[in-house]
C-alpha positions in Angstrom: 74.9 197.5 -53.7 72.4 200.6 -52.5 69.3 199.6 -53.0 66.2 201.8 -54.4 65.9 204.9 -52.2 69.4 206.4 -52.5 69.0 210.0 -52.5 71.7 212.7 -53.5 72.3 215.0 -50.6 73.8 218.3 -51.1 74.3 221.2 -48.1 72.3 218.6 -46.3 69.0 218.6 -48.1 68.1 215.7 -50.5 68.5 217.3 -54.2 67.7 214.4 -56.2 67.6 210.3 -56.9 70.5 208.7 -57.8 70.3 205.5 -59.6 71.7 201.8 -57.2 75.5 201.6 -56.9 77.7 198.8 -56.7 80.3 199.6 -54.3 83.8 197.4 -52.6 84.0 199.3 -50.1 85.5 197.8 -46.6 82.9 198.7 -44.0 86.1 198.5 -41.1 88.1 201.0 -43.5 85.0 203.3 -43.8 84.3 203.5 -40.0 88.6 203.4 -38.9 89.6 206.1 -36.9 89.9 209.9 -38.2 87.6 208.5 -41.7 84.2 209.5 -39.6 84.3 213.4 -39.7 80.3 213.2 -38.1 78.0 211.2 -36.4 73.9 212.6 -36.3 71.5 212.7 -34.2 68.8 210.4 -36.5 69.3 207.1 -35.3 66.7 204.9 -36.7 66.3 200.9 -36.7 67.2 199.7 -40.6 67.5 196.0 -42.7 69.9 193.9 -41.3 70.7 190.5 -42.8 68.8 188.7 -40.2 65.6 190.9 -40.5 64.7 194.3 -40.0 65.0 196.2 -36.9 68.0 194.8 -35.8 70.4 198.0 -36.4 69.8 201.0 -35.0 72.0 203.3 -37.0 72.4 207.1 -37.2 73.3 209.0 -40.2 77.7 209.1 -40.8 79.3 211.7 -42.5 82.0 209.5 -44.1 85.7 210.8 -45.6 85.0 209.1 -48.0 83.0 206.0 -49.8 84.2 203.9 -53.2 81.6 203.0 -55.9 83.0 200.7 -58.6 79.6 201.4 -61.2 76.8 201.2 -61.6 74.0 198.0 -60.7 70.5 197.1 -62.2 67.2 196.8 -59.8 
């Protein structure tokens, strides 16, 4: 699920909120070969399940990405 702070990015510049997302989406079928068309240059440290600041993550451009509706909170 996204959580609050999901922005709707269009061109690359943040045009508005978007409400959270449930999504099924297999992270290892979102990152296979040829389904990462960019990789930027932002790296930053984000949430990880064992506390923050333990991934250090850039931004993906991603073929493609699976939402299956929408999620309260």
């Amino acid at each position: 699920m996204t959580s609050n702070g999901t922005f709707l990015v269009e061109g690359g510049a943040i045009v508005g909120a978007v409400k959270n997302l449930r999504f099924t989406q297999s992270f290892v079928e979102a990152l296979a070969p040829g389904a990462v068309k960019a990789v930027g240059d932002d790296a930053r440290f984000a949430a990880a399940e064992f506390g923050s600041g333990l991934v250090h993550c850039p931004t993906l451009h991603l073929a493609s990405w699976n939402f299956t509706g929408g999620a309260r909170g």
